[in-house]
C-alpha positions as CSV (number, residue, x, y, z in Angstrom):
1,X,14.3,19.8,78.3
2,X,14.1,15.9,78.0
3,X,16.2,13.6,80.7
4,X,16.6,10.2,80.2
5,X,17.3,7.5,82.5
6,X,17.5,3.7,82.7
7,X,14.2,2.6,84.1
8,X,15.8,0.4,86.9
9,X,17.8,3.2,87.9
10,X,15.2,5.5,88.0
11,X,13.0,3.2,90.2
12,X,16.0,2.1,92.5
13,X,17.1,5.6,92.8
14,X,14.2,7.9,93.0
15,X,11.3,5.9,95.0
16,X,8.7,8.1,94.1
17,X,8.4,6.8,90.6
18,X,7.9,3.6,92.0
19,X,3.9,2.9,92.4
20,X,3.7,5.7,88.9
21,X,6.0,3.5,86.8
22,X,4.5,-0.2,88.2
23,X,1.2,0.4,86.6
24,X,3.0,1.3,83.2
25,X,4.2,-2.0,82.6
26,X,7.5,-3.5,81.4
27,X,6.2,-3.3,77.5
28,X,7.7,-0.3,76.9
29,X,11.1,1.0,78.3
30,X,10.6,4.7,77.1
31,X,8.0,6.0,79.2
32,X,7.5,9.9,79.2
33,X,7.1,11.7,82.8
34,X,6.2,15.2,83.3
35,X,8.2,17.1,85.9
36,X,7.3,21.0,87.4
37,X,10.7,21.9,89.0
38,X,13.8,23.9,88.6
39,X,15.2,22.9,85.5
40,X,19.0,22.9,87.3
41,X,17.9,21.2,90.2
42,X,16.4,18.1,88.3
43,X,19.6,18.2,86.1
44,X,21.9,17.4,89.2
45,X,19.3,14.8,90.1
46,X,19.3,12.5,87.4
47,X,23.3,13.2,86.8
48,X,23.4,12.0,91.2
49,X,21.3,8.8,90.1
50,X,23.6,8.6,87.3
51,X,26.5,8.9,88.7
52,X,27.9,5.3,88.8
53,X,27.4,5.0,84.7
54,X,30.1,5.4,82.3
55,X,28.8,8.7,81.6
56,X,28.8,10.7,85.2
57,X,31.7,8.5,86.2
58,X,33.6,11.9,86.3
59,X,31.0,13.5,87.3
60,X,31.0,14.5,91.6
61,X,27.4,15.6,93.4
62,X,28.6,19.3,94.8
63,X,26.6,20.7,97.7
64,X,26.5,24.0,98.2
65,X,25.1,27.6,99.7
66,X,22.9,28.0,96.7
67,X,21.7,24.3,96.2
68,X,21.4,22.4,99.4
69,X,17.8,23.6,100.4
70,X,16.3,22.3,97.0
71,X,18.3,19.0,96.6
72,X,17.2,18.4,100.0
73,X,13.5,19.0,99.5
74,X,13.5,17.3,95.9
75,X,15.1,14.5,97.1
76,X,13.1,14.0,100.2
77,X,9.8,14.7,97.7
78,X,11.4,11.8,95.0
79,X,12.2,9.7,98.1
80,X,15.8,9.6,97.3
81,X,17.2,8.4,100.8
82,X,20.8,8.6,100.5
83,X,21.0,12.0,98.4
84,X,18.5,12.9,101.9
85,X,21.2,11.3,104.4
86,X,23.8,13.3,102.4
87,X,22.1,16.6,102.5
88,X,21.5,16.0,105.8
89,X,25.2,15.4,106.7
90,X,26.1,18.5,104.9
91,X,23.6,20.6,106.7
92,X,25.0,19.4,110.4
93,X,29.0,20.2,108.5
94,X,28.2,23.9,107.6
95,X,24.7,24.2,109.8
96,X,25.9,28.3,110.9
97,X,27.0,29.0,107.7
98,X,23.5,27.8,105.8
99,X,21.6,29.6,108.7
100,X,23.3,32.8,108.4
101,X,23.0,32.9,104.4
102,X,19.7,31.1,104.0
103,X,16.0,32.6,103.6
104,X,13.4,30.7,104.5
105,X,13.1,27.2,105.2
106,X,9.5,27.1,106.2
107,X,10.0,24.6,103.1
108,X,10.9,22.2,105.6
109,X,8.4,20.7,107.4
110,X,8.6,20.1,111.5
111,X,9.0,16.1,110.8
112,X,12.4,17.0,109.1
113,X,13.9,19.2,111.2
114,X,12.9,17.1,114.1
115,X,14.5,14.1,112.2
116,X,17.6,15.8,111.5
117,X,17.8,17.7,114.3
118,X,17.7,14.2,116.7
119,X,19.9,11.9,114.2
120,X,22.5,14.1,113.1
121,X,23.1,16.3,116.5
122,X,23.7,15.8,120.2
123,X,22.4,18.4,122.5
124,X,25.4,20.2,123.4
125,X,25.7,20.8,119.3
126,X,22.3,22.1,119.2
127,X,23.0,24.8,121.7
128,X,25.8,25.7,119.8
129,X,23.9,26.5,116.5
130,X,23.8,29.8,116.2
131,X,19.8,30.4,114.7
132,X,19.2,34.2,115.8
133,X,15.6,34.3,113.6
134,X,14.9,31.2,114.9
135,X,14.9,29.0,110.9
136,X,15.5,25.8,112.8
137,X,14.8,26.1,116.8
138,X,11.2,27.0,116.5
């Protein structure tokens, strides 16, 4: 499938692209990049970065059970910091809910959780996540 996206979007929007796209040049604005991930997932990505054109404008980003732990690690992989800081915030909203209905997230490294875990929750919410099989509180 073929995405498209306004350069300057793409390079405000999804850092990774950044030092890939600077050696490219301005000479050309179609530039053809190669991407090995879910199909879906990517979709909701470029419509996210897209989301303030004409063309999205209706468009909402929707979080859910069955996409939050992919958004979250593609977006931390494109470093895309707010879609990140939005996962994040929906993670600490229905943190006993994912817990309970997730598989693994060994997909998250110990830097993440540690970072989520210290900016998005005080201590007394900690102790109140319920994590039986220990996903987070390792």
């Amino acid at each position: 499938k073929d995405f498209t996206c306004p350069r300057e979007l793409l390079l405000k929007e999804m850092k990774y692209f950044q030092s890939y796209l600077s050696n490219v040049g301005q000479q050309s604005d179609d530039v053809e990049i190669s991407v090995h991930c879910d199909l879906d997932i990517f979709d909701w990505l470029i419509k996210y970065v897209k989301r303030s054109h004409d063309e999205y404008s209706n468009w909402t980003p929707k979080l859910d059970a069955s996409n939050w732990l992919s958004i979250l690690v593609s977006s931390i992989f494109l470093q895309m910091d707010s879609l990140v800081e939005e996962c994040l915030s929906y993670v600490h909203d229905n943190v006993n809910d994912l817990l309970k209905n997730s598989g693994n997230l060994n997909c998250l490294d110990d830097k993440i959780l540690a970072r989520f875990l210290a900016d998005k929750f005080s201590v007394l919410e900690v102790e109140e996540i319920s994590d039986r099989k220990d996903k987070i509180k390792r």
